[in-house]
N, C-alpha and C positions, 0 to 999 in steps of 0.2 A: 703750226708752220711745218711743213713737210721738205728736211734738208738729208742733201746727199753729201759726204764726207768726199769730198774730191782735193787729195793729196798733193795735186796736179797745179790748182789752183794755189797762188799766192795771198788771195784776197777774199773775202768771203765776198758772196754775192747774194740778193735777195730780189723776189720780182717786185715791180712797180704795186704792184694788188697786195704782197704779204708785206711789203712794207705800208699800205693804208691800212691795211687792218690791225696795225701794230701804232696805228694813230700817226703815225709820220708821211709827210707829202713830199715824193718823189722831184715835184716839180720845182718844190722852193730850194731845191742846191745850190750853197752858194758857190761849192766846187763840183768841177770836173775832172775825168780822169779818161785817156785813153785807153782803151781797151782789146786784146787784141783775142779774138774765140777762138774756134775750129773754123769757122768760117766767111768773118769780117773781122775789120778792124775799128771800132767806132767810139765816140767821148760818151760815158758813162757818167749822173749824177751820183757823187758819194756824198752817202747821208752819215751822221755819227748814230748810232744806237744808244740811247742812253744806260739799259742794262739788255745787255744779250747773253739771253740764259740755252745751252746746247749741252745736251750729254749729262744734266747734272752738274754741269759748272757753269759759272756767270762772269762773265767779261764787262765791266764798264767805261763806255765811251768806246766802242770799237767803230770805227768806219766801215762800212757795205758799201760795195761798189752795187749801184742797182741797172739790174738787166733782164730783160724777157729772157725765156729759155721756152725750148722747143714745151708745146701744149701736150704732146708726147709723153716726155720724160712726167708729166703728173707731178711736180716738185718748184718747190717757193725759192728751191737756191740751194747753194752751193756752200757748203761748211767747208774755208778754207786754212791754209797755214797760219795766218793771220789769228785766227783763233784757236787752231791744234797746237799750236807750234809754243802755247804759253802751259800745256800742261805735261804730264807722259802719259803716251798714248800705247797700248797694246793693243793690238790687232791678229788671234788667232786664226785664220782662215777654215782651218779644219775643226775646232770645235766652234766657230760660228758664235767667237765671244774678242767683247769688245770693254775694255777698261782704260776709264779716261782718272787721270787722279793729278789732284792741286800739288807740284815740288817742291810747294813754298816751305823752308826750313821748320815750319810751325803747324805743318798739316800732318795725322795723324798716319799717315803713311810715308812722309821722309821719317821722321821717328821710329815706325815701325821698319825702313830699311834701315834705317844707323844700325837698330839689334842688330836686326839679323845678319848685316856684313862685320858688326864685331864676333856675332858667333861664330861664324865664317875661320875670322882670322884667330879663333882660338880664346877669346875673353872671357 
């Protein structure tokens, strides 16, 4: 599944087609959501994922808003806040690097920040 990180977006979104090929059917939503693009406004079926794996990290039971996107853009959907917004995310523009990492107090990188902001503070 070919997703674009859109910052913008509150909601991840997925198309109708990378949501069947992930064995989930668009049609049987028992909810709707309104939806508002760059250029309509319209009710979207939200499906739940059972595990949505992006970047290296896995999110379970996350909701997808499902939407066509332009045949253009070449892309199954939208990587939204929704799922950015549970990890920390760096983003370098100029070297063209991206690190996504779990903040949960038991993942090996808050650990390795506690060191380093007591070395910081002189420990």
């Amino acid at each position: 599944v070919r997703l674009a990180i859109d910052t913008g977006a509150s909601e991840t979104v997925l198309t109708p087609g990378a949501l069947r090929d992930c064995g989930l059917d668009p049609n049987s939503a028992v909810r709707h959501r309104e939806v508002t693009t760059a250029t309509r406004t319209e009710q979207a079926p939200v499906v739940t994922v059972p595990r949505f794996r992006a970047l290296g990290q896995t999110v379970a039971n996350l909701d997808v808003v499902c939407l066509s996107l332009p045949v253009a853009l070449r892309l199954d959907g939208l990587l939204g806040l929704d799922f950015l917004g549970r990890f920390r995310v760096h983003l370098n523009l100029k070297r063209g690097v991206l690190v996504v990492q779990d903040p949960s107090p038991l993942s090996p990188y808050h650990r390795l920040t506690q060191i380093l902001e007591l070395a910081r503070a002189g420990w």
